[in-house]
C-alpha positions in Angstrom: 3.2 -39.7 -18.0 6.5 -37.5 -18.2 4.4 -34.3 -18.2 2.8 -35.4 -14.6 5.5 -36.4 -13.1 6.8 -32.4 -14.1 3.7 -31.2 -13.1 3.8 -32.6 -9.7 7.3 -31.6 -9.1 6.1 -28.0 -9.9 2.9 -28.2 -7.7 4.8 -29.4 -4.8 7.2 -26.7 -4.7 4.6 -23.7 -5.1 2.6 -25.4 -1.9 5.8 -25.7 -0.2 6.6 -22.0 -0.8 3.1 -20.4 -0.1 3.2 -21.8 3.1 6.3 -21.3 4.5 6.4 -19.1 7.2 9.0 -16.3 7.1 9.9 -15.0 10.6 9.9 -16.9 14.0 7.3 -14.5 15.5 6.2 -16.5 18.5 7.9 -20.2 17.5 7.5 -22.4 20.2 4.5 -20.4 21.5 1.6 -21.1 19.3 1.2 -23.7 16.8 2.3 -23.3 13.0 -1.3 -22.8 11.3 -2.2 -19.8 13.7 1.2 -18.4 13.0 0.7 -18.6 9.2 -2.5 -16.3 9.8 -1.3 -13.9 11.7 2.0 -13.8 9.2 -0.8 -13.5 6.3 -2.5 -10.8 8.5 0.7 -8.8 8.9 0.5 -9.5 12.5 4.6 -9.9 13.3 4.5 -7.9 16.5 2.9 -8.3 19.9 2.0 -4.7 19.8 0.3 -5.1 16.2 -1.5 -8.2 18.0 -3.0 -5.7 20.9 -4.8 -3.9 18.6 -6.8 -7.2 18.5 -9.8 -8.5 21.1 -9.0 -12.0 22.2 -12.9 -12.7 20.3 -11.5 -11.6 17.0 -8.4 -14.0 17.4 -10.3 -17.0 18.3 -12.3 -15.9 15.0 -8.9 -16.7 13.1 -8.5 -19.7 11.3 -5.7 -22.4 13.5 -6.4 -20.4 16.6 -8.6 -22.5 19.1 -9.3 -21.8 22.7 -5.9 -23.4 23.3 -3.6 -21.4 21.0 -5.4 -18.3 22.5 -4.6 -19.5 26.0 -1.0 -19.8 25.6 -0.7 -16.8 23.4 -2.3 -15.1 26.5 -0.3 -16.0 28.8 3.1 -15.2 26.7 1.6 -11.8 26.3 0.6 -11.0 29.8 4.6 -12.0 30.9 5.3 -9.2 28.5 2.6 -6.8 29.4 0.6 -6.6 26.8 -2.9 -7.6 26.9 -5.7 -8.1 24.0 -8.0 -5.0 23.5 -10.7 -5.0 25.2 -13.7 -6.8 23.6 -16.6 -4.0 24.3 -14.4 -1.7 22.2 
């Protein structure tokens, strides 16, 4: 019983730090599980994220058309826009 009670202590704290998210690229614009992927994509920059169609975002796992809205709209009041998705 004393070994799962150590084991559980050690799982937690492995989940905890494999999902913590390191930087606050785009806190408060788009929600936690999208910003996880792109931090797991290497995607800390709004430049890095312009290389991207708005298609292959939504393809991401946590974005949704909503989280892609709003990430839109944050990116177009800094002018910098998705690629375009014929390219």
């Amino acid at each position: 019983m004393i070994n799962l009670v150590i084991m559980a202590k050690c799982l937690h704290s492995i989940c905890a730090v494999s999902y913590a998210v390191q930087g606050n690229f785009l806190q408060g614009i788009i929600p936690l599980p999208a910003r996880r992927t792109l931090e797991k994509e290497k995607i800390d920059s709004l430049e890095k994220l312009s290389d991207y169609s708005e298609k292959e975002i939504l393809q991401m796992q946590g974005f949704g058309k909503n989280a892609v809205k709003k990430l839109k709209v944050y990116m177009m009041e800094n002018d910098i826009y998705f690629k375009n998705n014929e390219s």
